[in-house]
KEMIMI-581195 format. One record per residue: residue in three letters; chain; x, y, z of N, C-alpha, C in turn. Coordinates in pm, 1 decimal. Layout:
KEMIMI-581195
+------+-----+----------+----------+----------+----------+----------+----------+----------+----------+----------+
: type : mol :     n.xx :     n.yy :     n.zz :    ca.xx :    ca.yy :    ca.zz :     c.xx :     c.yy :     c.zz :
+------+-----+----------+----------+----------+----------+----------+----------+----------+----------+----------+
:  ALA :   A :        X :        Y :        Z :        X :        Y :        Z :        X :        Y :        Z :
...
+------+-----+----------+----------+----------+----------+----------+----------+----------+----------+----------+
This chain:
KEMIMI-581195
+------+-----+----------+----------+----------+----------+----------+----------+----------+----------+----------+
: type : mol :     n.xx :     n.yy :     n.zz :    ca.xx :    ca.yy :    ca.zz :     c.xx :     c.yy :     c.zz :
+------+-----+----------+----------+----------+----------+----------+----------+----------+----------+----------+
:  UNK :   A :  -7588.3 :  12984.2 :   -530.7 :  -7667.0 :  13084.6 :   -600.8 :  -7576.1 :  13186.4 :   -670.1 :
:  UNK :   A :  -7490.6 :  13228.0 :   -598.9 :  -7370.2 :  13326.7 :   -641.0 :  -7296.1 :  13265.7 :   -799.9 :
:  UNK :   A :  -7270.5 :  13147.8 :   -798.7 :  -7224.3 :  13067.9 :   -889.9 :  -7311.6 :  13090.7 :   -983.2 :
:  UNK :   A :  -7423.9 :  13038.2 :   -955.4 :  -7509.9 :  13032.5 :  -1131.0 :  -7544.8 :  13166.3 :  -1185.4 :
:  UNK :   A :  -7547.4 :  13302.7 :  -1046.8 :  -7574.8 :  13465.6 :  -1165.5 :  -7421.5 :  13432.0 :  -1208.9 :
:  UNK :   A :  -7348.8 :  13402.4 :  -1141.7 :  -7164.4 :  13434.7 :  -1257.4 :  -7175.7 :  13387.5 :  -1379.4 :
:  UNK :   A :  -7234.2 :  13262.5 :  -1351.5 :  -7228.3 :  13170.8 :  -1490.4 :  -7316.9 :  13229.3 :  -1585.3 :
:  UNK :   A :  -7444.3 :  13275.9 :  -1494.1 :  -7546.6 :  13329.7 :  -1645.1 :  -7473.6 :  13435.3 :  -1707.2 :
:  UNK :   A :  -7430.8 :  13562.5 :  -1621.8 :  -7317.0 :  13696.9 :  -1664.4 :  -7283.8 :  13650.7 :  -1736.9 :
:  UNK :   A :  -7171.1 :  13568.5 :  -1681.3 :  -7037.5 :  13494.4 :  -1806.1 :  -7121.8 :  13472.0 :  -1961.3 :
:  UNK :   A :  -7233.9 :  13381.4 :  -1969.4 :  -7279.5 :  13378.4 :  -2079.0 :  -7297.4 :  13460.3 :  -2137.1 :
:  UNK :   A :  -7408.4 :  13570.1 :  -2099.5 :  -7436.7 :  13657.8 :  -2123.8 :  -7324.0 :  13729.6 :  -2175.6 :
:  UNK :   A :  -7292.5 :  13765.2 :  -2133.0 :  -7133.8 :  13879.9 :  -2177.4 :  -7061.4 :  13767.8 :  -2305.7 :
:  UNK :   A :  -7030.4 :  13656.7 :  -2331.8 :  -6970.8 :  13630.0 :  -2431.7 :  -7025.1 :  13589.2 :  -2522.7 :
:  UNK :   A :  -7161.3 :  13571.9 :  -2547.6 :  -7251.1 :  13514.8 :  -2635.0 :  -7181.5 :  13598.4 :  -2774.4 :
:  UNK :   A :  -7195.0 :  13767.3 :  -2705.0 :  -7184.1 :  13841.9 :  -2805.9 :  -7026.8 :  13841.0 :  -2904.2 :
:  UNK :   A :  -6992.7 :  13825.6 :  -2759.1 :  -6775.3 :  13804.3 :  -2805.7 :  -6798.1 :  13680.1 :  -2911.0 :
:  UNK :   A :  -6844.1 :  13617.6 :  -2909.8 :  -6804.3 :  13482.1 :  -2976.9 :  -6878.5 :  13477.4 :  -3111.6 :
:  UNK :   A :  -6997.0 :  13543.8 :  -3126.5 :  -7080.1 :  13578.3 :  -3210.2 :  -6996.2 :  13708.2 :  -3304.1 :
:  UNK :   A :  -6944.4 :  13776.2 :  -3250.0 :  -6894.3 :  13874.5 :  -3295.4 :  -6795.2 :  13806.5 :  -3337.2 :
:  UNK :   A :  -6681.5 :  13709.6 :  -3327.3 :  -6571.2 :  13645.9 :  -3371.9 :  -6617.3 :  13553.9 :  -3496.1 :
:  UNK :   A :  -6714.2 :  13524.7 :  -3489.2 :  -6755.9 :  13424.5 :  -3595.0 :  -6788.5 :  13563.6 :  -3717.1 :
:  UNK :   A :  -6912.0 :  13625.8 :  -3683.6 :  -6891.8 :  13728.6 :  -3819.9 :  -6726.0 :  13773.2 :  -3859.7 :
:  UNK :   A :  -6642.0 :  13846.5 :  -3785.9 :  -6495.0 :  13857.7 :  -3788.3 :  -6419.7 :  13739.4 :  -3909.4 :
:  UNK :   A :  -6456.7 :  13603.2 :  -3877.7 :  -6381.9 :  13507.8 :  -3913.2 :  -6465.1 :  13506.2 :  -4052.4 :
:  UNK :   A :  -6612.0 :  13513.4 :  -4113.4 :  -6698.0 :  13532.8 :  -4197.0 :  -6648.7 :  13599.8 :  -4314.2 :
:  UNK :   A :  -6579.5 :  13754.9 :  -4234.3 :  -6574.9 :  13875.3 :  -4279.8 :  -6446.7 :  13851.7 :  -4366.3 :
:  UNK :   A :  -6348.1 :  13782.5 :  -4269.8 :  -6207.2 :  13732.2 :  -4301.4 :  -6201.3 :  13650.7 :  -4464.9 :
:  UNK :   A :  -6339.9 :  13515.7 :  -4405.8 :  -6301.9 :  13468.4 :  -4521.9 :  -6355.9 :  13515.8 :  -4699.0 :
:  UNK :   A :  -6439.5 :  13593.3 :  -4661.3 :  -6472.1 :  13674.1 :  -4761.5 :  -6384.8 :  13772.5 :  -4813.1 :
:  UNK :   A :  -6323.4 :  13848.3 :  -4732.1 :  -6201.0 :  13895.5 :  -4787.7 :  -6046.7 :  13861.5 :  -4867.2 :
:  UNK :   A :  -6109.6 :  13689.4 :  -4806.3 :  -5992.5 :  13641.4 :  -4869.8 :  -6001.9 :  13589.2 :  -5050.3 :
:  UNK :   A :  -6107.5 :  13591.9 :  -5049.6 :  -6206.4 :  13564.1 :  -5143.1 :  -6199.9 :  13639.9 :  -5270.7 :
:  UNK :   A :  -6199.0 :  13775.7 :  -5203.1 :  -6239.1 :  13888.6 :  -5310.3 :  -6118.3 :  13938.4 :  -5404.4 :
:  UNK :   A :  -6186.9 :  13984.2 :  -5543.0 :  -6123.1 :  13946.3 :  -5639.0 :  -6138.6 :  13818.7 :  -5749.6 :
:  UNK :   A :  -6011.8 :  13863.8 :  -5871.1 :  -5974.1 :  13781.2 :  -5993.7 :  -5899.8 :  13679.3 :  -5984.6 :
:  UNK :   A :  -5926.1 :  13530.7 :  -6007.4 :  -5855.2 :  13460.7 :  -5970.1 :  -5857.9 :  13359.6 :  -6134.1 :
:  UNK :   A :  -5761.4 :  13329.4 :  -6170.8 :  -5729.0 :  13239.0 :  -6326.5 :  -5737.5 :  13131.9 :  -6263.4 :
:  UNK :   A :  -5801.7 :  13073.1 :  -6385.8 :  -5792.7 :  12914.6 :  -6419.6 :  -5684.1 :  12852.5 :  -6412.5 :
:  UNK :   A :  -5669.5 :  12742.0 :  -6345.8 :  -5559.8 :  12660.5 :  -6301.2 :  -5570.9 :  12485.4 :  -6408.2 :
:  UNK :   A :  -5682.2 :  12485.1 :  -6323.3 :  -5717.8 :  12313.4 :  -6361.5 :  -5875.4 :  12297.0 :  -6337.3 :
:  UNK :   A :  -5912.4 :  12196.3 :  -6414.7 :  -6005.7 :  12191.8 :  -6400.3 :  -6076.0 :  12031.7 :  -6429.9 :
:  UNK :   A :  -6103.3 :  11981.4 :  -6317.2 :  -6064.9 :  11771.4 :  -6349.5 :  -6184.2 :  11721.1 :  -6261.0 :
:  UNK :   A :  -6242.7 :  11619.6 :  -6301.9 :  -6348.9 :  11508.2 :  -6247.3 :  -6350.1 :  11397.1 :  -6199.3 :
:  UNK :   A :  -6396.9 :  11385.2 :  -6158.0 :  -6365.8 :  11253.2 :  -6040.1 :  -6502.7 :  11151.6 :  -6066.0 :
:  UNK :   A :  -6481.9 :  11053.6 :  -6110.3 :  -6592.0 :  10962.6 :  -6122.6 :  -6661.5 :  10886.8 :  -6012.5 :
:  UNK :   A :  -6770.2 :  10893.5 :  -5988.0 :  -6810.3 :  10810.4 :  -5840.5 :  -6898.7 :  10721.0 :  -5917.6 :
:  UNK :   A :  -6848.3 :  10570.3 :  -5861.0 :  -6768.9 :  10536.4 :  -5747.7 :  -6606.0 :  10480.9 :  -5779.6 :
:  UNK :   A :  -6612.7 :  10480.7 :  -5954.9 :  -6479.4 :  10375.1 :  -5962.3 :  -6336.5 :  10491.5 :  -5943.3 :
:  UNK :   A :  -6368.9 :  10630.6 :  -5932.5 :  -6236.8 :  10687.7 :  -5918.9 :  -6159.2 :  10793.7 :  -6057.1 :
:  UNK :   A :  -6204.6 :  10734.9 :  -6144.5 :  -6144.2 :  10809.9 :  -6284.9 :  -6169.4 :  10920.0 :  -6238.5 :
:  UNK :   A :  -6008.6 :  10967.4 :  -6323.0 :  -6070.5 :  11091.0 :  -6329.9 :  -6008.8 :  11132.1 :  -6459.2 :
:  UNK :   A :  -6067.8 :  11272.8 :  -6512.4 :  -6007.5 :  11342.4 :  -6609.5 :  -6024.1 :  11530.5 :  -6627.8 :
:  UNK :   A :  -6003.0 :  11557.6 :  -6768.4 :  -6034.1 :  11697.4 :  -6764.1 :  -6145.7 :  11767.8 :  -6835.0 :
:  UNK :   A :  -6197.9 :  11814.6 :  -6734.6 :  -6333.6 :  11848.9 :  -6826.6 :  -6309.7 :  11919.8 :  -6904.2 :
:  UNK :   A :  -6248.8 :  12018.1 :  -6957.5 :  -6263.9 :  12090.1 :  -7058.5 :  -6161.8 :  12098.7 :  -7139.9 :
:  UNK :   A :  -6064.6 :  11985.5 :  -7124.7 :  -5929.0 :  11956.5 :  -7185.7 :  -5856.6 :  12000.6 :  -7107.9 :
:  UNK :   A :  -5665.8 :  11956.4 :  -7119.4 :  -5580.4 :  11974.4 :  -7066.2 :  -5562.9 :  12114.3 :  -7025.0 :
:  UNK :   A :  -5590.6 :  12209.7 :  -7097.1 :  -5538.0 :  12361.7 :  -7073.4 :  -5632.9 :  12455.6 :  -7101.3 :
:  UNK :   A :  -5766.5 :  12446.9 :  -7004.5 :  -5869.3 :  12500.6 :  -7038.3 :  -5850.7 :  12621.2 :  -6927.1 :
:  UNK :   A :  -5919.2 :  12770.5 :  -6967.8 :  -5891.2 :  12881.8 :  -6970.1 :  -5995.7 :  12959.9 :  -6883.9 :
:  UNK :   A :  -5992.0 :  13051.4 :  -6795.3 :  -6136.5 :  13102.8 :  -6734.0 :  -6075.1 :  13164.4 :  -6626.3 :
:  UNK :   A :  -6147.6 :  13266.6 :  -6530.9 :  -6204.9 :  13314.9 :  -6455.8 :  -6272.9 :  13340.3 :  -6356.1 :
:  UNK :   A :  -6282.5 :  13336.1 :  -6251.9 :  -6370.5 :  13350.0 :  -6119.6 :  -6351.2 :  13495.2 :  -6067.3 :
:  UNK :   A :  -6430.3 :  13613.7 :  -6046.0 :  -6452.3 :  13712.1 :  -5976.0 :  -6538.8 :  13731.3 :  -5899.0 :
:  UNK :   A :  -6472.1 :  13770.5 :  -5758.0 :  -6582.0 :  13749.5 :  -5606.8 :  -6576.4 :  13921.8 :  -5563.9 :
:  UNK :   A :  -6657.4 :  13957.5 :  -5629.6 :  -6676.4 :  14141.5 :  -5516.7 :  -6741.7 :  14166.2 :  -5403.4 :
:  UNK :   A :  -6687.9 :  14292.3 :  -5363.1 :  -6729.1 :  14352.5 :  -5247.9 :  -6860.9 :  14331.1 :  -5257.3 :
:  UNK :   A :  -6944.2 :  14336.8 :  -5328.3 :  -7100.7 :  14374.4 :  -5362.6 :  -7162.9 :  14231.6 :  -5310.9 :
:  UNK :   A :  -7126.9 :  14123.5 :  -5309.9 :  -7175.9 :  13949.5 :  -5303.6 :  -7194.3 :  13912.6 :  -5447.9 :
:  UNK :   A :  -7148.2 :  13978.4 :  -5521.4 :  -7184.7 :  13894.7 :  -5650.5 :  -7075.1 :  13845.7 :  -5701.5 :
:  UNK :   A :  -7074.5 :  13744.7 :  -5761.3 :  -7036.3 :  13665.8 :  -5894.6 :  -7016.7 :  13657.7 :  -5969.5 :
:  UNK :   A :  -6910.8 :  13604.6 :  -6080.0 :  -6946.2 :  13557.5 :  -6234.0 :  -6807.6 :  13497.9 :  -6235.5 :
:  UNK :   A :  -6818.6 :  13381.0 :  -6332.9 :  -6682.8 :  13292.6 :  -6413.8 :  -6738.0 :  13276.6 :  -6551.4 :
:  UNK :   A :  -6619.5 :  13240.3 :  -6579.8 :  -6667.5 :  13180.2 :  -6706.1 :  -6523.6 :  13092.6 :  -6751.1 :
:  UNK :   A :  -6533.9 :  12984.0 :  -6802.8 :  -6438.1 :  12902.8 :  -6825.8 :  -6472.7 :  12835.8 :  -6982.9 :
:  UNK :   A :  -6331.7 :  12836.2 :  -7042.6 :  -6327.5 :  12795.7 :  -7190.7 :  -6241.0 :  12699.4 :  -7209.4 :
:  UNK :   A :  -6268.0 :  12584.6 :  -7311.8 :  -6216.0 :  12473.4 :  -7310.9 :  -6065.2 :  12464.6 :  -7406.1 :
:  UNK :   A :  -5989.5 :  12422.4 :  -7382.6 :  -5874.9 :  12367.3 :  -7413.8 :  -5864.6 :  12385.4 :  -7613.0 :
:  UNK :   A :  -5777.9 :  12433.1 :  -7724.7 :  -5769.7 :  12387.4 :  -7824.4 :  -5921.7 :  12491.5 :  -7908.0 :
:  UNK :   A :  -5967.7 :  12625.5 :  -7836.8 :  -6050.1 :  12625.7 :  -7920.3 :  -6000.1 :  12732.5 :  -8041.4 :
:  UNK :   A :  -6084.8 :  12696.3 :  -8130.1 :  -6046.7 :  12777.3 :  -8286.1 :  -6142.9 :  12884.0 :  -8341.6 :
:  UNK :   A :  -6031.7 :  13030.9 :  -8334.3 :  -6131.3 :  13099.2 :  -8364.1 :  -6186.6 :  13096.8 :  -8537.0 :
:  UNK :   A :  -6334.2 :  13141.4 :  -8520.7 :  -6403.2 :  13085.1 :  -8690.6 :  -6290.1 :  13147.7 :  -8821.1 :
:  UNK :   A :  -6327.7 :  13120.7 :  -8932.8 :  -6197.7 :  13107.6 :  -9024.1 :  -6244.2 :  13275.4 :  -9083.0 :
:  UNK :   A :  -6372.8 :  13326.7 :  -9081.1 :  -6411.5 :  13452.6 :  -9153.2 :  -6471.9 :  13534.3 :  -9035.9 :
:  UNK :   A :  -6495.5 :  13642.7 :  -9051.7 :  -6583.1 :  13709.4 :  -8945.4 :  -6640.3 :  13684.9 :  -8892.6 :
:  UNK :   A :  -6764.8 :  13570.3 :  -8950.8 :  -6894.5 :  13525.3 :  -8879.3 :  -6869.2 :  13402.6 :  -8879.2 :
:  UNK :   A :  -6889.1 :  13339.5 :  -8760.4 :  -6873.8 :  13178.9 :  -8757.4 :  -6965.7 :  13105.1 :  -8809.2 :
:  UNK :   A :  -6931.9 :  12993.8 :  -8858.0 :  -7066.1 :  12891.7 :  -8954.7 :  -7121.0 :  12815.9 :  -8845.5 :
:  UNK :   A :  -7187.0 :  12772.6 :  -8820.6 :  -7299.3 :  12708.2 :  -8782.9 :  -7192.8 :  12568.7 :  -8696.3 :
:  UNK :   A :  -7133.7 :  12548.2 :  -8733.4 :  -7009.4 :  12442.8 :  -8693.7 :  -6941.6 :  12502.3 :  -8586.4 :
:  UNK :   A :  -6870.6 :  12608.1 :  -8640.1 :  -6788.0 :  12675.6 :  -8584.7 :  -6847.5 :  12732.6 :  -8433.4 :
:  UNK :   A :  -6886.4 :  12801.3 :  -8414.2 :  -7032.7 :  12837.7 :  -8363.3 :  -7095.1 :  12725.3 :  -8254.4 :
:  UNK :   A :  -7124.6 :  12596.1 :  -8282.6 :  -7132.7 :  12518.2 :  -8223.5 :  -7022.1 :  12453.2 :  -8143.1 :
:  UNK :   A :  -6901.1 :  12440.8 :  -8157.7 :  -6787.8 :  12398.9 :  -8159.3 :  -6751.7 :  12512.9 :  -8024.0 :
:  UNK :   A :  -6728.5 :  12632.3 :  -8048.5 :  -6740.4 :  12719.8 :  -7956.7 :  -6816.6 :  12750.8 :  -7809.4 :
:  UNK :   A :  -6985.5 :  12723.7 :  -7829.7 :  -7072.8 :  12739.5 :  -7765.9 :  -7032.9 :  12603.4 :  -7646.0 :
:  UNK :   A :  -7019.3 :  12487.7 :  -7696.6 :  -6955.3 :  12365.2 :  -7659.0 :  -6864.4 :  12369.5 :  -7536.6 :
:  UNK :   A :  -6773.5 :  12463.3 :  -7576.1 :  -6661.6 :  12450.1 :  -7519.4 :  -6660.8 :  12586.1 :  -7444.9 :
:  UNK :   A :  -6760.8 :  12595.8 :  -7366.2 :  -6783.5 :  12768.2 :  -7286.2 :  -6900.2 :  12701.7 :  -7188.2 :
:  UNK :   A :  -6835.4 :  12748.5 :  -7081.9 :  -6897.5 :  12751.0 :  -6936.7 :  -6909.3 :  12922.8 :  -6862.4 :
:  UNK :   A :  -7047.2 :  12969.5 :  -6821.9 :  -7029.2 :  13100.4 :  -6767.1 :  -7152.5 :  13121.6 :  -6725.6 :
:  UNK :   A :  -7136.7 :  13176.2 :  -6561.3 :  -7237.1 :  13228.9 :  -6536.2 :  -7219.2 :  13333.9 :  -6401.9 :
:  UNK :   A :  -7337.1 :  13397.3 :  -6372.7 :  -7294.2 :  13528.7 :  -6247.6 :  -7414.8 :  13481.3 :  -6180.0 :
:  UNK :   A :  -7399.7 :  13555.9 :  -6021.1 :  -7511.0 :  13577.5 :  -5970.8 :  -7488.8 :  13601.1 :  -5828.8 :
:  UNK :   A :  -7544.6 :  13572.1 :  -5691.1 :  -7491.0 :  13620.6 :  -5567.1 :  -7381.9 :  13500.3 :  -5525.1 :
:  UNK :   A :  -7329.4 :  13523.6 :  -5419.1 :  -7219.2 :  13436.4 :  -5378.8 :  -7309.0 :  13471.6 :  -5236.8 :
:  UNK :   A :  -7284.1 :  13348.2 :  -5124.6 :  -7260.0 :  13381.1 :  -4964.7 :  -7158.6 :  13246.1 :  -4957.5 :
:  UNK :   A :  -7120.5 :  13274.0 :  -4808.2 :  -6998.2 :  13202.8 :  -4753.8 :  -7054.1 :  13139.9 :  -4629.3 :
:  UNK :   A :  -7054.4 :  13000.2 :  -4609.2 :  -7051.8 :  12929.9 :  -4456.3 :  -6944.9 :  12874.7 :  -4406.7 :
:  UNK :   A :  -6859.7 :  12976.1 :  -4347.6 :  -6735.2 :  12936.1 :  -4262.7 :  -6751.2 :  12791.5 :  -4168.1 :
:  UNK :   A :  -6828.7 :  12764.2 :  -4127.8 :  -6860.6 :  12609.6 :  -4043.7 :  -6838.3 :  12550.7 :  -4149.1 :
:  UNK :   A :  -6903.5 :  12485.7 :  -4256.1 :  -6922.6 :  12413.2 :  -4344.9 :  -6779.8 :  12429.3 :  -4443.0 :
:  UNK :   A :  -6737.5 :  12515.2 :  -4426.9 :  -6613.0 :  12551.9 :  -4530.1 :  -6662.5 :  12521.1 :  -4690.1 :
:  UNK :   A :  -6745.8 :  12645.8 :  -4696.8 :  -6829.0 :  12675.3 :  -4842.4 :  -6913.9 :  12791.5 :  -4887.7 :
:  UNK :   A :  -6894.5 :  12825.4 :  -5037.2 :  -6902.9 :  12934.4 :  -5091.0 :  -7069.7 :  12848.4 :  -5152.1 :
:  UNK :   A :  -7141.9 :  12920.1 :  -5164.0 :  -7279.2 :  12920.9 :  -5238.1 :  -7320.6 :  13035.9 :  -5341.6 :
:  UNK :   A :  -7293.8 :  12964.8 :  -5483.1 :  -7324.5 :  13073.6 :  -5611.0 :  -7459.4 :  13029.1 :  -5628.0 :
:  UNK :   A :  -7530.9 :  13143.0 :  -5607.1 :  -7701.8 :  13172.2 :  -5636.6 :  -7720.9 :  13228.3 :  -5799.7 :
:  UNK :   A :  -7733.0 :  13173.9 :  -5878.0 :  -7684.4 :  13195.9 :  -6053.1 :  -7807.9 :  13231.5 :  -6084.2 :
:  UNK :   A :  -7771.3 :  13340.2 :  -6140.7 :  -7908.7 :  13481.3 :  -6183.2 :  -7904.1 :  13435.0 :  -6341.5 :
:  UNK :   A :  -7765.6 :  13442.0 :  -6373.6 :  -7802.0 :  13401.0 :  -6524.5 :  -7656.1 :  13313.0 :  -6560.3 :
:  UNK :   A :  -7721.0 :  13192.4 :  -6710.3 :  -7601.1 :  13157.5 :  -6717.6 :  -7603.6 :  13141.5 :  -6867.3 :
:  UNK :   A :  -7481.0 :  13075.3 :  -6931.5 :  -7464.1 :  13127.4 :  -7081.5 :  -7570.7 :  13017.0 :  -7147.7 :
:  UNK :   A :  -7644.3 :  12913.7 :  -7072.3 :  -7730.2 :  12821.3 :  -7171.2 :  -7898.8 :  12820.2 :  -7144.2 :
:  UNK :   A :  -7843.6 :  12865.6 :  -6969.9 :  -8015.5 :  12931.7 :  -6902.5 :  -8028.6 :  12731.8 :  -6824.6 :
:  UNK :   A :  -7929.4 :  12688.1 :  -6823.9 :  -7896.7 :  12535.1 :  -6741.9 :  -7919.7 :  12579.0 :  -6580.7 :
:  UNK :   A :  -7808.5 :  12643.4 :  -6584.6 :  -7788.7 :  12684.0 :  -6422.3 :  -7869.7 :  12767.5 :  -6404.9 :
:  UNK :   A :  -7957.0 :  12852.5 :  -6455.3 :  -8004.4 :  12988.3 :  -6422.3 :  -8160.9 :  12925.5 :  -6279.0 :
:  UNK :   A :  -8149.5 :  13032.9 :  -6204.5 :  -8212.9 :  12978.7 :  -6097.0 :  -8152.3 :  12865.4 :  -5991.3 :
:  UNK :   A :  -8015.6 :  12797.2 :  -5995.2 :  -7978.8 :  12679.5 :  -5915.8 :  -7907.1 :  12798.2 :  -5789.7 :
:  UNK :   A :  -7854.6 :  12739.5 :  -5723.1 :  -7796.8 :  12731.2 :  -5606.4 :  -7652.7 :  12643.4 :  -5627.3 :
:  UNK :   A :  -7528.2 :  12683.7 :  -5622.4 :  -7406.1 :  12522.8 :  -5630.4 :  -7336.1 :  12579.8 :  -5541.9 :
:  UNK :   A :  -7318.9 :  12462.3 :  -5459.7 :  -7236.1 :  12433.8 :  -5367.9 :  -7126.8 :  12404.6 :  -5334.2 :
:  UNK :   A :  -6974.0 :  12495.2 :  -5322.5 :  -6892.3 :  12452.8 :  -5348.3 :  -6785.1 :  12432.4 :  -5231.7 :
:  UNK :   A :  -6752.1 :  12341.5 :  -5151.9 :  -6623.2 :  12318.8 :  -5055.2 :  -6528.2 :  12392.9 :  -5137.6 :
:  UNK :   A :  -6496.8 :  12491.3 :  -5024.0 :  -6382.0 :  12574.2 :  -5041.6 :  -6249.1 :  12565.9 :  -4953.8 :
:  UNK :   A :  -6161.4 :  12577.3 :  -5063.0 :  -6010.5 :  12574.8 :  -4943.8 :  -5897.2 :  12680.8 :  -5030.5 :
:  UNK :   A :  -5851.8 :  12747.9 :  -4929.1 :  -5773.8 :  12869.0 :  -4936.9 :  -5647.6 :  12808.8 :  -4914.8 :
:  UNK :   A :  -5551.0 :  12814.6 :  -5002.9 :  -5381.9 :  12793.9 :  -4965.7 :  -5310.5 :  12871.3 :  -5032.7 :
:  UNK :   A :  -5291.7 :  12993.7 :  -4953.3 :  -5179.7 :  13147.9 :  -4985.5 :  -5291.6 :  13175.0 :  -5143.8 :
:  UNK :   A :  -5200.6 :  13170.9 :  -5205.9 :  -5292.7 :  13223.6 :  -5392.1 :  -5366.3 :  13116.8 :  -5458.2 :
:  UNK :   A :  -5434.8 :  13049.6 :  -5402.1 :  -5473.2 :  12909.9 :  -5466.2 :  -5575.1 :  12888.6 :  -5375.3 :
:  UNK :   A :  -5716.9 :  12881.5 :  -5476.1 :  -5848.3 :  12870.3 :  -5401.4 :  -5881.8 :  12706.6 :  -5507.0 :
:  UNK :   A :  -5946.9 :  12587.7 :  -5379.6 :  -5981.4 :  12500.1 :  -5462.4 :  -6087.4 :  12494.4 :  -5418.7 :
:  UNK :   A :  -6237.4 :  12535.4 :  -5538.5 :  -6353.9 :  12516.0 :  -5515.9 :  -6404.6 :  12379.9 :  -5547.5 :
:  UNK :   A :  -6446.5 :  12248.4 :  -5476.5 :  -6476.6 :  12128.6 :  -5508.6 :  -6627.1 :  12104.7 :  -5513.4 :
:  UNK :   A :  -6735.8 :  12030.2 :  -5616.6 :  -6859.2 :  12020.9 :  -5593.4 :  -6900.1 :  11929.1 :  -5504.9 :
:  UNK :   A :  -7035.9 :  11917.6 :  -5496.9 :  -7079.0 :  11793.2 :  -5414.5 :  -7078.0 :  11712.5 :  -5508.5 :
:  UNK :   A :  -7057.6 :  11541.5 :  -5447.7 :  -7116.2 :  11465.5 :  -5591.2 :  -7271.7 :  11489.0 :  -5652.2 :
:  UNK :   A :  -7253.6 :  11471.7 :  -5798.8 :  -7363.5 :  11515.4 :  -5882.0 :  -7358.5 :  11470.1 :  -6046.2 :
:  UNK :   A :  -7458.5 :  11482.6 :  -6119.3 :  -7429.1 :  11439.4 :  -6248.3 :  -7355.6 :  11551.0 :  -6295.1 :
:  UNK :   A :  -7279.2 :  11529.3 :  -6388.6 :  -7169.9 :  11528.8 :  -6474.0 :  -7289.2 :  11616.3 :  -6602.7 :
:  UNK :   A :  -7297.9 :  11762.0 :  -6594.6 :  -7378.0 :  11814.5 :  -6739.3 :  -7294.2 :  11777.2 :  -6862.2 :
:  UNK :   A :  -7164.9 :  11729.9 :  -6861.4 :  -7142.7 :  11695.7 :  -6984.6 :  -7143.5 :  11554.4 :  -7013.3 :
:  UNK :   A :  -7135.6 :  11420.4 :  -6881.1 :  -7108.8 :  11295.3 :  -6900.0 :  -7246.2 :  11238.1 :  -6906.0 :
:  UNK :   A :  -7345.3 :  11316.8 :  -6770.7 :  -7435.6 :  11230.8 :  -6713.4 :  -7383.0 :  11123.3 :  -6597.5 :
:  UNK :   A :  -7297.6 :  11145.0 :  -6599.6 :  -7234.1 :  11053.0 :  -6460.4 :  -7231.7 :  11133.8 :  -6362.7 :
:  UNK :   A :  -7190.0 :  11070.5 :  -6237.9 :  -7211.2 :  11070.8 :  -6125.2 :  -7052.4 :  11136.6 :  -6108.3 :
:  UNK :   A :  -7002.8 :  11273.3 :  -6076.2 :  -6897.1 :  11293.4 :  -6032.9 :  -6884.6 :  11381.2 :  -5949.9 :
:  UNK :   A :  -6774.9 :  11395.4 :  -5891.3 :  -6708.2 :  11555.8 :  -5797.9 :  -6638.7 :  11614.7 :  -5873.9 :
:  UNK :   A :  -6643.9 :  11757.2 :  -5938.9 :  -6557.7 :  11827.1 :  -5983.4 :  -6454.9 :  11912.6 :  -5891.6 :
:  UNK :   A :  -6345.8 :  11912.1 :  -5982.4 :  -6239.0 :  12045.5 :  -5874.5 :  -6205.2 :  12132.9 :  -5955.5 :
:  UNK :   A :  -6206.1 :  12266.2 :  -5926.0 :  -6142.9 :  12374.1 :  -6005.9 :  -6053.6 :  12435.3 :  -5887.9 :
:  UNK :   A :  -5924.5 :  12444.4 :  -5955.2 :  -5838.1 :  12510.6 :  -5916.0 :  -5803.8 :  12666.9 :  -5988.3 :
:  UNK :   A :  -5781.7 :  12763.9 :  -5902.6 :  -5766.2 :  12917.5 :  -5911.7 :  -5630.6 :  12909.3 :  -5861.6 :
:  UNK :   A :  -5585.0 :  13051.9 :  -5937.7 :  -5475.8 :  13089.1 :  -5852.5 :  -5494.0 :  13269.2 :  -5841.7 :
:  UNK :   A :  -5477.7 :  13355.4 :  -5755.2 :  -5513.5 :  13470.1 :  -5724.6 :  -5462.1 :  13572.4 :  -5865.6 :
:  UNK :   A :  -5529.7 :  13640.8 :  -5950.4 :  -5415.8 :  13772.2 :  -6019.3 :  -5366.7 :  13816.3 :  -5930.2 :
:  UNK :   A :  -5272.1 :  13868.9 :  -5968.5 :  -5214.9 :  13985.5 :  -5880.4 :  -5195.9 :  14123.2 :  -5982.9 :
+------+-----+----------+----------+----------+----------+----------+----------+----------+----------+----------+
């Protein structure tokens, strides 16, 4: 009898310790989080045969900012773009541009079990994403965050792929 009040105590008393370590570790990885982090790379993975390539060309350009607040926003620009030849871009130009631009904000949360960030997208630059939820496997190494998707269609192929974007921290 003596044994099982210890054992219930024992529970009792660490439910909270351990609960409290998990927010701690939560808190951690959100902090590690926060902040401007540049575009690194940005490449696709074809499921099932393996290709891969770059979505937005070799040396495509962008942004990720994670604040104190839980919110969001990136925006990423594609490789080679040209700004219009006069003040106002033509209709080409313009298109050509719009093309080659990815961006959107909205809340962020974090599931440390799962090792993943969840952008809740309030608004985005085509009104595509606006209202989704994306899911991204996250991994932290020193200045280098690689957010990976689930597999999914491809908004620019229609295929079936995993994307990876690689960050590296401003400083």
């Amino acid at each position: 009898m003596k044994r099982a009040v210890f054992l219930i105590v024992l529970v009792v008393v660490a439910l909270p310790w351990r609960a409290s370590g998990q927010t701690h570790q939560a808190n951690s990885i959100q902090q590690q989080i926060l902040g401007t982090w540049k575009l690194v790379s940005y490449v696709r993975e074809e499921i099932p045969s393996g290709a891969k390539s770059d979505v937005m060309g070799a040396h495509p350009s962008g942004n990720i900012n994670y604040g104190r607040d839980g919110r969001m926003m990136v925006i990423i620009v594609g490789s080679d773009r040209k700004k219009p030849a006069g003040p106002v871009a033509t209709p080409e130009e313009a298109e050509a541009l719009i093309r080659s631009l990815l961006a959107y904000a909205g809340a962020y949360t974090v599931d440390i079990k799962a090792k993943t960030v969840t952008h809740h997208i309030d608004v985005s630059w085509d009104q595509s994403r606006t209202g989704e939820s994306h899911v991204r496997t996250y991994k932290l190494d020193g200045d280098r965050l690689t957010l990976t998707t689930q597999p999914s269609n491809d908004p620019a192929t229609g295929k079936m792929t995993v994307r990876t974007v690689i960050w590296e921290r401003l400083k």
